[in-house]
N, C-alpha and C positions, 0 to 999 in steps of 0.2 A: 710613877711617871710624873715628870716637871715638864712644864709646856711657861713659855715667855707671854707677856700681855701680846706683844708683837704678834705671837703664832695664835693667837685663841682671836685676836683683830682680826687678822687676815683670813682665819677660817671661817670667821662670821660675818667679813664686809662689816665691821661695827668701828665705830668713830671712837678712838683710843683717847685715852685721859688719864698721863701718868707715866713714871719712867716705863718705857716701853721693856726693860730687862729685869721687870716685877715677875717672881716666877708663882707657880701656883702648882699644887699637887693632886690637891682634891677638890670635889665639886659635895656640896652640902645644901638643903634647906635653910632656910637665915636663922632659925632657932639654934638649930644641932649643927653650926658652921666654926669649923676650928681654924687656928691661924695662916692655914695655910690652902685654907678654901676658897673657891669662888661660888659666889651664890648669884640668886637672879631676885630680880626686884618686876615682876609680874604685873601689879597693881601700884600708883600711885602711892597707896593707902600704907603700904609696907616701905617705904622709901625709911623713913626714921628709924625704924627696926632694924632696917639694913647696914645705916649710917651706923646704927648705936652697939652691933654683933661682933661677933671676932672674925667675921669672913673678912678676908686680907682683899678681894677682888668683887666688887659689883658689877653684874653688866643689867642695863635699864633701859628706858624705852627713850628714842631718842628728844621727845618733850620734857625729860627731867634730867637734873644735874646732880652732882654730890661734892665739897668740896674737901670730903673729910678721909675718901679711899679713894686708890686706882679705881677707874673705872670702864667699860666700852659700851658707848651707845649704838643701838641698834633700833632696825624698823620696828623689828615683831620680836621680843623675848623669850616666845614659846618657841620659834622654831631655832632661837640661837641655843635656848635648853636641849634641845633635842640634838641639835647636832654635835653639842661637847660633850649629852650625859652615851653620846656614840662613841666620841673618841676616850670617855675614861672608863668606858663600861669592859670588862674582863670578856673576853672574844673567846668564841670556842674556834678561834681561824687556827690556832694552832695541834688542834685536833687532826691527825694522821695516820692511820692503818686500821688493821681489823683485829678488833679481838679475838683472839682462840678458842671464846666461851661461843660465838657469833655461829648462826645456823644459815648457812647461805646456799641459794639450791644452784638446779644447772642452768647452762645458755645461757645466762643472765651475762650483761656487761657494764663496767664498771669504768668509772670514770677517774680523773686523776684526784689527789689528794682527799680521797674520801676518810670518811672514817666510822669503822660499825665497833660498836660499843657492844661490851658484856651480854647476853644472851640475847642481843637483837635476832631473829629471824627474818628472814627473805627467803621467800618464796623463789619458782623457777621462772624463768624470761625475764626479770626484773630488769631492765635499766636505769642505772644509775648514772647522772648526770657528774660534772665536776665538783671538785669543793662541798658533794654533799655530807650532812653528817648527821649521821642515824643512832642516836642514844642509846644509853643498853632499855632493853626490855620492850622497844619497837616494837611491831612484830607486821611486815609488808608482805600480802600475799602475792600469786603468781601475776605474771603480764601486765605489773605494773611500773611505770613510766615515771621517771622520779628530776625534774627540771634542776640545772646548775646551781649551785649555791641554797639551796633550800635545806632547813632543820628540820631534824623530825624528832623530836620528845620522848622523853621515856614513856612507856604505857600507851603509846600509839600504834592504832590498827588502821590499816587501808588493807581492804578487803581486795578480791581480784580484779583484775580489768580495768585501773585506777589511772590516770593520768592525772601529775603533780607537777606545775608549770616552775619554773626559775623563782629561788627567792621568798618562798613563801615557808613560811614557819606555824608548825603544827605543835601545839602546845601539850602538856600532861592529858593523856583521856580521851585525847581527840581520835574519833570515829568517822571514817571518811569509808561510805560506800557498802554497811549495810541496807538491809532490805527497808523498801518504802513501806509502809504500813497499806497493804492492801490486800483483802478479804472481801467475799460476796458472799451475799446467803445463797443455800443450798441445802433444801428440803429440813432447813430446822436449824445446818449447820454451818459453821464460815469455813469457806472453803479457799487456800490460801490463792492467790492471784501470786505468781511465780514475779519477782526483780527482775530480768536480764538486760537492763540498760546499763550506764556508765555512769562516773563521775568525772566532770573536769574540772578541775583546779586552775586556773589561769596561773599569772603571772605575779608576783609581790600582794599573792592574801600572803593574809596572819588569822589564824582560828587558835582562841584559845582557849583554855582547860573545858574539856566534860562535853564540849559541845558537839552535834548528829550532823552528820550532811547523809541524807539518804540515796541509794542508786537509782534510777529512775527505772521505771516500770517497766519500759521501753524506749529508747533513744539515751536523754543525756543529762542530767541535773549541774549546771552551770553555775558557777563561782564566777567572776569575771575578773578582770586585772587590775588589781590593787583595793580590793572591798577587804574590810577588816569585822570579823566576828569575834563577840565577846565570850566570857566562860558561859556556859550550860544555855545555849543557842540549838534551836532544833528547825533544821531546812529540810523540809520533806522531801519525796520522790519527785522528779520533773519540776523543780523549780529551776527558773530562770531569776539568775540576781546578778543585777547589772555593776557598770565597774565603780569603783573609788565608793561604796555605799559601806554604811557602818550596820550593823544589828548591836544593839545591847545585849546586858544579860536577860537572861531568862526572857528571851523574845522568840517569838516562833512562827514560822510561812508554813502556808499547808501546800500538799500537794499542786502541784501545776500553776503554782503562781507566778507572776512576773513581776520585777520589782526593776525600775530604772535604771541612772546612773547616777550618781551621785545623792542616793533617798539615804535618810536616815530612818532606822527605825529604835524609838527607846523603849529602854527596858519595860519588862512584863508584857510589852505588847504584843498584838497575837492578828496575822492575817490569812483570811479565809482560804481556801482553796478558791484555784483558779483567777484569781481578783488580777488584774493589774494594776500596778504602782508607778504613776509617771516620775519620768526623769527632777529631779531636784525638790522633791515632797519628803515632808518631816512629819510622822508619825509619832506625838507625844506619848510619853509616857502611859502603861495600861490603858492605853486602847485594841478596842477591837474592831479591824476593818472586815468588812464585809461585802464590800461593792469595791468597783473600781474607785481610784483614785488618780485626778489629771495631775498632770506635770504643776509643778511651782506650787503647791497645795500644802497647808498645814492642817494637820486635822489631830482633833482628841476626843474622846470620851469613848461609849459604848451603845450602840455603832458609831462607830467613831464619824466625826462629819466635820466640816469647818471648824476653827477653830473658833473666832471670835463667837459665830452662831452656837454653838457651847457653850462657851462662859456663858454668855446670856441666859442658855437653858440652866446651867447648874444656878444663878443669879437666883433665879426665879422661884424656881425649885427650895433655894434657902429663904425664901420672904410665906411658902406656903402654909407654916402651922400661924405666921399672924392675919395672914388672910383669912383663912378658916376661923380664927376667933371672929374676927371682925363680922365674917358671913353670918354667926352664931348669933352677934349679936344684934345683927339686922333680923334676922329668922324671929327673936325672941320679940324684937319692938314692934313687930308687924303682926302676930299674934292678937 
């Protein structure tokens, strides 16, 4: 694919710098950038790198210049990356029909331009939205609900009774709608407490590799529209998570909790059952919440709590083996 500075301008609203009929084929990092690349200049700090590489096209933040390559200045670089590493990224839009290896049951209905890949299975009632496309080795149980344009990954299971909203892409391993982890004692032994809620998937997630959403116990364990989950993410039974919020890796919500709209939570961090999480709160890195947490809040540590009120503990915390000398040797002069 050759795209014009003209055409990569105009899809980014960026301020052009250079024969506008400079063509470009591929998109590269500024290290491993060949003649016929465009790369992105991110940071200030990498402008000279960029200046000094074989990439033939820079686009940069519109407070710096370059007089040595075409160029297109833009507001934000990250979202200009985003939108071209779209336009040269290899599409599975041209994905169409059903493989003959594909186990597809009855009633189900099917939408235009699908496409089921080499031993995907689908269960019975399934619907299928348009433009979806189902990898080989899927495998989608009965009565579930599969929204427009949405990818589903090899080695993906949605268990029954599943609703999958428009647009959201299910990466390798992703598990959507087994059982909540719940057990009671009885007379010595755990006695299983039966799943029979749902799961709903809103609209524009993305959950990727290895990661649980569990079915709720009873009612609905909610994804909301446009929240992005990272690999080996674990959402238990009856969690509510609000929209546009991020979870890292290896991060995990217990049962019944609720998480805002727009909360980040970073990797390894782990929140209790039941807790609320207000709208636009940032859960740093390997914390553990434990209590509610209000809107606009950052918090870290274990219990996790405010964040500056932390450093300070952890501060303090690194000053106590010269305190305790110092106590030692108050204790000894006082003798």
């Amino acid at each position: 694919m050759k795209k014009t500075l003209k055409e990569l301008s105009s899809l980014i609203s960026g301020e052009l710098s250079g024969d506008p009929k400079v063509t470009v084929s591929g998109i590269s990092n500024i290290s491993d950038a060949g003649a016929e690349d465009i790369t992105f200049v991110l940071d200030p700090k990498f402008l000279r790198d960029a200046e000094s590489s074989k990439a033939k096209v820079l686009i940069l933040p519109k407070h710096l210049s370059t007089s040595t390559k075409p160029s297109i200045k833009v507001e934000n670089p990250r979202i200009a990356m985003s939108i071209i590493l779209e336009l040269f990224q290899k599409s599975l839009k041209g994905l169409i029909g059903i493989h003959k290896s594909a186990v597809i049951g009855a009633s189900g209905k099917k939408g235009k331009e699908i496409y089921v890949g080499a031993y995907a299975v689908i269960g019975d009632r399934v619907k299928i939205g348009n433009r979806v496309k189902i990898l080989p080795t899927a495998v989608i149980g009965n009565d579930v609900t599969i929204g427009d344009d949405t990818i589903i990954h090899p080695h993906v299971s949605i268990y029954d009774n599943i609703i999958i909203g428009k647009k959201v892409i299910l990466h390798s391993g992703v598990v959507i709608g087994c059982d909540g982890f719940g057990f009671v004692q009885d007379n010595g032994k755990r006695r299983k407490i039966p799943q029979v809620g749902t799961v709903i998937i809103e609209d524009e997630v993305e959950v990727q590799a290895n990661s649980c959403i569990d079915r709720a116990t009873m009612g609905k364990t909610i994804i909301k529209k446009g929240t992005k989950i990272d690999n080996l993410v674990q959402v238990a039974h009856n969690v509510i998570l609000g929209e546009n919020s991020i979870l890292a890796a290896q991060s995990g919500i217990a049962g019944s909790a609720t998480v805002g709209n727009n909360v980040i939570i970073a990797g390894q961090s782990g929140v209790t059952d039941h807790a609320n999480i207000g709208d636009n709160s940032i859960i740093l890195g390997r914390s553990g919440v434990t209590h509610n947490i209000p809107s606009d809040t950052i918090v870290s540590g274990f219990p996790a709590q405010e964040h500056k009120k932390n450093l300070h503990i952890e501060a303090l915390i690194r000053i106590l083996p010269s305190l305790f000398k110092r106590f030692e040797k108050i204790e000894k002069t006082n003798k």
